[in-house]
Structures are given as C-alpha cells and as structure tokens.
N, C-alpha and C positions, 0 to 999 in steps of 0.2 A: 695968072693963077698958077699957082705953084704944084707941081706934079707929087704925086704922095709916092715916100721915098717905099722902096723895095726892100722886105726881110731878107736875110740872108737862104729860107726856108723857100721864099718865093723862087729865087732864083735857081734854087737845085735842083736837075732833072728828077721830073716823078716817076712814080711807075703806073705803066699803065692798067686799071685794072678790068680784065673781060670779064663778061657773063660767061661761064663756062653751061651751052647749053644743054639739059638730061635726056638722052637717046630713048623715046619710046620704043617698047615692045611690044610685039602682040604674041598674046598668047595662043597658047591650041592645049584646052581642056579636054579633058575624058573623064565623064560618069557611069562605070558600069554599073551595073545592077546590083541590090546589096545580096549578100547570099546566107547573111549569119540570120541562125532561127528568131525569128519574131521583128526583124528589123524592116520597118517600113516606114521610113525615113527616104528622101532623098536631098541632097547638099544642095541645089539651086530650085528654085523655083520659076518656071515660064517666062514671067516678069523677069526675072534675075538673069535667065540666060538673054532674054530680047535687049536689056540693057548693053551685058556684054557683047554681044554680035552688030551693036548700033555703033560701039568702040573700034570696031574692025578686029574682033579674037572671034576665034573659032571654039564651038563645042560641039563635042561628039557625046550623042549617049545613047550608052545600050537599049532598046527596045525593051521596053517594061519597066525600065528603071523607075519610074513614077507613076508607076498604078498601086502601088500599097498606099501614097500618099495622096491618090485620088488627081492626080496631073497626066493625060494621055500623050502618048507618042505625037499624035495632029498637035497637039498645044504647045509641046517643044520644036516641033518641024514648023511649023507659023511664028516662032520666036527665034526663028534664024538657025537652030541649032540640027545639027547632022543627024540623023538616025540610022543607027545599025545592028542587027541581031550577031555579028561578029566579034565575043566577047576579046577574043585575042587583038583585035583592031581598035577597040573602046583603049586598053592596057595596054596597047601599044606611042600611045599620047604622051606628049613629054609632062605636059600637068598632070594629074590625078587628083580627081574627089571624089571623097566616101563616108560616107557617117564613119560606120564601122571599120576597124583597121583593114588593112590587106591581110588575106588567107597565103598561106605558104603556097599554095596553089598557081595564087594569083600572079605572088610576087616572081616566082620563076617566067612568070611570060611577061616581066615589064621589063621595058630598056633599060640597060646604064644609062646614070644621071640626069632619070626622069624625077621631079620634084612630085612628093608625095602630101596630101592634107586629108586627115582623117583626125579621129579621136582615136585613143592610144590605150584607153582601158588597161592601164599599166597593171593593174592585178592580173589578169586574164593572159599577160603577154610570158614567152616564155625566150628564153637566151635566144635562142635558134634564130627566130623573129628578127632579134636586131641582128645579129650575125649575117643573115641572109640579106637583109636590107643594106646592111654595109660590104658585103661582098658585091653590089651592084651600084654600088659611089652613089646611093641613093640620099635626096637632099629630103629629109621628112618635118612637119609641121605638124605637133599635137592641135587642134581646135582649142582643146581644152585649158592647155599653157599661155594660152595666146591674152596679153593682158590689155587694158583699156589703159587710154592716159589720165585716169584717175586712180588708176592700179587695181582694179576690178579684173575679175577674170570674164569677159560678157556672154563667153558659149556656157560657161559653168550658172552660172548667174540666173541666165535666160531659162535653160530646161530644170535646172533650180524651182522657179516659180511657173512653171505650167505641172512639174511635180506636186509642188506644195497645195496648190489650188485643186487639180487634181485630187487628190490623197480626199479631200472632204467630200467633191461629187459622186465618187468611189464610194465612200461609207454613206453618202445619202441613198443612195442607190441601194445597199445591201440590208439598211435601215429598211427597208419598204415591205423588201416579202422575203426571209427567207426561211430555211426549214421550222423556225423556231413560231414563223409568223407574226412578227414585230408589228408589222402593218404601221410604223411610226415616220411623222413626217421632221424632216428633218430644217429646225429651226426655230420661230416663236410665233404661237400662233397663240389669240387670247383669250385667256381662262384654261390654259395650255400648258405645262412648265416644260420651260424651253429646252432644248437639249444639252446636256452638258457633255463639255469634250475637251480632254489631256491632248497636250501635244508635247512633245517629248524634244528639244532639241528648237534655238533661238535663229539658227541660222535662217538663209532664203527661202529652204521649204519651209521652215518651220513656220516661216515671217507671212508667206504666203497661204497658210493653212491657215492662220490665224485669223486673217484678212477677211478667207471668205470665209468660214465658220461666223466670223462677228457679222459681217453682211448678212447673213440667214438669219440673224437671231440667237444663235446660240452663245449659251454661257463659256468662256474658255477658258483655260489657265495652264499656262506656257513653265515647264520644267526647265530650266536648264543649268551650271555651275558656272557660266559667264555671265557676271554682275552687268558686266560692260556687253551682251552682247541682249540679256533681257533689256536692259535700257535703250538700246537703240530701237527694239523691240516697239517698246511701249512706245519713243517716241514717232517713230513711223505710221501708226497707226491712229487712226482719228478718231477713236476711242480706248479708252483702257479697257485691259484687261488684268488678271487675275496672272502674278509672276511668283515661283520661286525656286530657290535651288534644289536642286536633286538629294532631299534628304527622303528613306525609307519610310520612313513613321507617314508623312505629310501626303510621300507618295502612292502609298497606299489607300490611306484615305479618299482621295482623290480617283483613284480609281475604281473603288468599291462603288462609288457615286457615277462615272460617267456612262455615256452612252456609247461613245468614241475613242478608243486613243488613235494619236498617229505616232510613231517612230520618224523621227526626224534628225539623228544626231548624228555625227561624224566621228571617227576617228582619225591620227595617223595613217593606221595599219590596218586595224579591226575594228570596226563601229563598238563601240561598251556597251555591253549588255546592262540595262540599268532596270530593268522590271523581269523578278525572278517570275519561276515556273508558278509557289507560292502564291504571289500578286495575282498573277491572270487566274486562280482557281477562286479567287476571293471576288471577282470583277460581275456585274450582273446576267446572266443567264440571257445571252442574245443580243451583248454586244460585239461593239466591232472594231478590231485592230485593223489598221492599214500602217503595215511594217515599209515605210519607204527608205530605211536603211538597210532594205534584207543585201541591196549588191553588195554592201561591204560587211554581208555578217546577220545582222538585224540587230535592234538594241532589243527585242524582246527574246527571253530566253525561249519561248514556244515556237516561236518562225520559222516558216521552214518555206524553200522557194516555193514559190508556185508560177505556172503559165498564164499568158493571154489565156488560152483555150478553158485553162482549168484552174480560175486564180484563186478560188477561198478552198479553205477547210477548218474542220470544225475540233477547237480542242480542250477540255474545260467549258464547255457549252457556251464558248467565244465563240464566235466565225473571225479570221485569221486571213487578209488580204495581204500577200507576200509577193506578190510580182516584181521583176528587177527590171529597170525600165522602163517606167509609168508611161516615160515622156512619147515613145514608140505607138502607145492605145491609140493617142492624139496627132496623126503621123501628117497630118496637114498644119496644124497649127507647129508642130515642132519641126516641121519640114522651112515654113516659113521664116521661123523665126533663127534657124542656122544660117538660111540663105541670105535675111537681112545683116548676119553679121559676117559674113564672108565676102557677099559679092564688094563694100566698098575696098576691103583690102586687096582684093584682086584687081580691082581696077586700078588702086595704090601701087599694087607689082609691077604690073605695065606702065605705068605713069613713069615710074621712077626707074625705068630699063632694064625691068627685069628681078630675081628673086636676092640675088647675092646686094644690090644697088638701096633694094627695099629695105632689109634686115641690117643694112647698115646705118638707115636715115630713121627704121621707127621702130624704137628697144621694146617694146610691148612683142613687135611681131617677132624680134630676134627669140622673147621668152618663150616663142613656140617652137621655133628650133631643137628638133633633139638628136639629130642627124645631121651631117651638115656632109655633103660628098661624101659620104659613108663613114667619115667620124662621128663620132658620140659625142655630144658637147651638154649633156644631160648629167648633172654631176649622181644626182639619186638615181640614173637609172643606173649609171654606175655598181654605185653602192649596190642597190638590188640584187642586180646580177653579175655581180664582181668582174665587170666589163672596165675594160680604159677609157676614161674619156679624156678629151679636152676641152681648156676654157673657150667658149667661142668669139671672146673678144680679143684674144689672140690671133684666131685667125681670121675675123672681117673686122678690120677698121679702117 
C-alpha cells in the first residue's frame, strides 16, 4: 500500500501557536459614604460584595454607607467586606465606587491613579472637577456611558424605569388626599370612570409610566414627536394605548380632561418645555403633574424643583411633583439595581487583569471612559468645557 504523497505546505516548518494565558487581578475597592443632599443609594449590595470577596478582591466601606439604602454595617462585614469609620482610608482605595461623583473635597484625599466609577452628572459638573481629576492621573468611568452589547446604555435604562413606574405611584398617592381633597383612587374601578393620564415623552420613563398606569386601569395617551419611538411604544406594551405628536390644539385638549400628566422628555441640553403656563391654568382643579424631567429643566413651564422633604406645590390649583432624582425615594430597589449592573463588570476587570486589559477587550465598557490617566478621552465633555481631549482608541489598543 502506497504512502499518500506530502504537499509541499505539509513539509514547511509551522508555527507554533500558544495560548497566551490572562493574568488575573484582584481588586481592593472602596465605598465611602455618599455625602450629596438627598442621595441614598449605595453602588453594591451585601450579595454583590459576598460574591466579590468569594473571588478573592477586597472591599472596604465606610461605616453608614448603606443605611439610606436600608443594608447595615453587620450585613457587609458577614459578606466579607472591611468596615471603617476612616473616610480618608475608604479614598484611599485604588478602586472607588460612588453613585454620586467625587466632591472636590474628596478628590484632594484620593491617590494618583486610583481608578474612579461613579455617574458623572455632566450638567452639574464644573471645569475645575475634570482639572482636578486629571492633575491626579485619575482613570474615571461614568456609569452612565457605560453601554450594553446591544448598544443600550443599562445604568441609564435601569433607573429610567423604576423613574418612569415611579412617576404614577407618586401621582396615585397625591391623588388620595391632598389640600383639594380628591379622595380619588387611582385606576378603574366599575361603574367608576377610570382615570385619565398624559404622559409627555416616548422614552423609558415614559414606556414605563405607561406600563403601569395601563396596569391600574387607567386610560393613557402618550405625546411625543418620535413617530419611531411611539411605535415601539405601542409595540412593547400588551395593550394599546392612545399616541400622538406634540401638537398644541390636541395637547390641550387632553390635558383639560386628564387627571395626571407626567413630564417625561429629554433633551440635548435643556428638556423642551412643551406644556405652557396657559395649559396648566386650563387643567382640572386638583390634578397632578409629576415633572420627571425637572433635572434637565422640566418640560412643564410651571416646575419648579422641589425636595424629598418637601416635593409638591401648588400652582393653577394643580399640585406640582417636581423632585430631581425619583430613583433615590426607592434607594433599595435603585441601590440594587446599580449593583446588579456593576458587580459583573467588576468581576470582568479582574478576570481580564485588570482596568486598561478590560477596556480594551469590551468597547461598551471603554464607552464609559472619560478620563483615562488623567487624559480626557470624552470628546463632548471637551466641547462643554473647552478642555483637550483625546481619542481613547489611540491610546488603548
């Protein structure tokens, strides 16, 4: 039997090819406490840290850091994690997590080239902030930038819809008793007419106001100028509802009749005011606005902030729910839901050896990048603040 002849390919040395294997890290996190008004949130939850510490990373967190969100000191110390009343030792962590950005405060007491994850509240932020962050070769991650491999933004997304669902319990609630005496329940109850409710804006809050408003019973109908964004609207929802664009005449009408609006819309820059002063004087005597665009503005011209402590006021014989930060009221359920979107990418950073090793294997997380060693690789935040930046794909690949 004849030997089967050799390609000329067979005979040429190969090359040999290794697994080149990824050097785990471990990390060492720090949560201090949040210190901005009204913020009772905290970035892991008990569970989240017990997972990380099961990994072999260390967390340290300040002492209190999780009593606005109803998680005690015992609950993180039995889930492996450090406790310390030494806020300069929590900021002293090469990691850092915070809902809320670092305070200038804070930032003077953190190391060089301690890697930074917070949300970034870009309105709220002022030159100084990035200046300071990059005079300390600080490596920063907005939350909020941070994209899904569907291209979804998931932190934006997430407190998106406990906002939007939010926004109605809110108005069911002020619906009940207040100075006007409404004493109205909110939904359909039979031989009842159900409640009617505007929502102003197609997005996630809007999608999830919708949502539950329709689960109650009530009648709704959804404003917005995106043909394409009521449609996906309608088709998310397992029942229809009541859509159309933001014209004056229609919008009016609709208001004069409801029980409810919410403010749901976005802008660029400044949410669009789209219901004048006019509207809300025409609106029924003891209904209720719940403005969840007041952080960018409010799309109602009558808005005006209000607190946790002290959220409605009364104007046009509307009551007038204006709080910025809905997501904060609900500080266990939004606590959770950051921690489920953070903790796997953290364990992704050690996995993959580290934060420069990460941001180079998964572009969603590089899109949270806006500091990079005290470069700016943010090109809008640039713009904003007539800062230099660079492309960041210039400098990790």
């Amino acid at each position: 039997m004849g030997l089967t002849p050799f390609t000329k390919q067979q005979l040429l040395p190969q090359e040999e090819k290794l697994e080149i294997a990824r050097h785990k890290s471990e990390l060492f996190i720090g949560i201090p406490k949040e210190t901005s008004y009204q913020e009772r949130r905290i970035c892991l939850t008990p569970d989240a840290v017990n997972s990380l510490t099961s990994h072999g990373h260390r967390v340290m967190i300040e002492s209190g850091a999780g009593l606005g969100a109803s998680y005690t000191d015992k609950e993180y110390s039995d889930a492996g994690a450090e406790i310390t009343s030494d806020t300069t030792k929590v900021l002293s962590c090469p990691m850092l997590l915070k809902v809320e950005p670092l305070t200038m405060n804070e930032i003077k007491l953190v190391n060089p080239q301690t890697i930074v994850i917070s949300a970034i509240q870009l309105k709220t932020r002022k030159k100084e902030y990035f200046e300071a962050l990059s005079k300390k070769k600080i490596t920063a991650l907005a939350f909020e930038y941070i994209k899904d491999e569907d291209g979804t933004y998931p932190a934006v997304k997430s407190l998106s819809e406990i906002a939007g669902t939010a926004s109605i319990l809110l108005a069911a609630e002020l619906m009940i008793g207040n100075q006007f005496g409404k004493g109205l329940l909110f939904g359909n109850i039979t031989g009842v007419p159900p409640t009617d409710v505007v929502i102003l804006g197609a997005g996630t809050v809007g999608e999830f106001a919708a949502r539950t408003a329709v689960g109650l019973g009530a009648n709704v109908k959804v404003f917005d100028n995106s043909i394409t964004k009521l449609r996906r609207l309608q088709s998310s929802l397992s029942q229809r509802v009541s859509t159309s664009t933001i014209q004056p005449k229609t919008l009016l009408k609709a208001l004069r009749r409801c029980d409810v609006a919410i403010g749901a819309m976005r802008g660029k820059d400044r949410c669009p005011v789209v219901v004048t002063e006019t509207m809300v004087e025409h609106m029924k005597k003891g209904a209720v606005i719940v403005d969840v665009s007041i952080d960018t503005g409010g799309c109602f011209e009558t808005s005006e902030i209000t607190t946790h402590e002290k959220p409605t006021f009364i104007k046009h014989n509307v009551v007038h729910y204006c709080v910025p930060n809905i997501p904060s009221r609900y500080s266990t359920t939004a606590s959770l839901s950051i921690s489920n979107i953070l903790t796997p990418y953290l364990l992704q950073i050690a996995e993959d050896g580290g934060i420069e090793s990460a941001i180079r294997l998964d572009n969603g997380l590089k899109n949270g990048v806006y500091l990079y060693h005290g470069i700016l690789t943010n090109k809008a935040i640039g713009d904003w603040f007539g800062l230099p930046d660079s492309d960041i794909n210039l400098i990790v690949f």
